[in-house]
C-alpha positions in Angstrom: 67.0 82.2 74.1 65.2 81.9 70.6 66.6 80.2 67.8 67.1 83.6 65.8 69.1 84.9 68.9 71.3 82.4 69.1 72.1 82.2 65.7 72.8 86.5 65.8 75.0 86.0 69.1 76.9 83.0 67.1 77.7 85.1 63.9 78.5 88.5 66.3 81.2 86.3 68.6 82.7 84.5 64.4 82.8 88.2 63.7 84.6 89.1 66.7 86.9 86.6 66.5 87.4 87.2 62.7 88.7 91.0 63.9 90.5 89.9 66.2 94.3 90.2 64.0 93.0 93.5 63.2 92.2 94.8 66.9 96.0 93.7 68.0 97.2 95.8 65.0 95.2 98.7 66.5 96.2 98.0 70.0 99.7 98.6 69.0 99.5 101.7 67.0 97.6 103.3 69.9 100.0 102.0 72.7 102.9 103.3 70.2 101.0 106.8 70.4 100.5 107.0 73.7 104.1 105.8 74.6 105.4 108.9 71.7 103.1 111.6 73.9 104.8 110.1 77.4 107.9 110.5 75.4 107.6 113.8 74.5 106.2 115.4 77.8 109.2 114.1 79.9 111.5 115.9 76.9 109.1 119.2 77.1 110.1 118.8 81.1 107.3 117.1 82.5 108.1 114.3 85.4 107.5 111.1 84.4 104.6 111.1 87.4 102.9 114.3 85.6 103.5 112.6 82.0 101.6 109.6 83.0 98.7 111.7 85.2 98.5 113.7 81.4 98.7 110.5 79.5 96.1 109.1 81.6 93.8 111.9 81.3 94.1 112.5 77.7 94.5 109.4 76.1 95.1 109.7 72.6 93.2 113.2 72.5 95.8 115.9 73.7 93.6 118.4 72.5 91.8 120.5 69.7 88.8 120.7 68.4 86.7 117.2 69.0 84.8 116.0 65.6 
């Protein structure tokens, strides 16, 4: 590996690390939405099997017009 590759891989992995607090945060809020749409299918009358197969499909998209 060159020199100038190294040193790019070394500051990519700081920066990583760096986001890391900030990654967690986002991990959370997204696990907190997708536990909210679970939620509310099983209320709507879903199972809890077809919640999960819909969670799973969708992921935090549950529809719309994509961006």
């Amino acid at each position: 590996m060159k020199a100038h590759e190294q040193l790019e891989l070394e500051m990519a992995i700081d920066q990583t690390k760096k986001m890391l607090p900030i990654y967690r945060e986002h991990a959370k809020a997204v696990s907190q939405v997708l536990k909210s749409y679970y939620d509310e299918l099983i209320a709507a009358g879903f199972t809890e099997a077809q919640a999960l197969e819909i969670v799973k499909s969708h992921g935090v998209y549950t529809g719309g017009t994509p961006r």
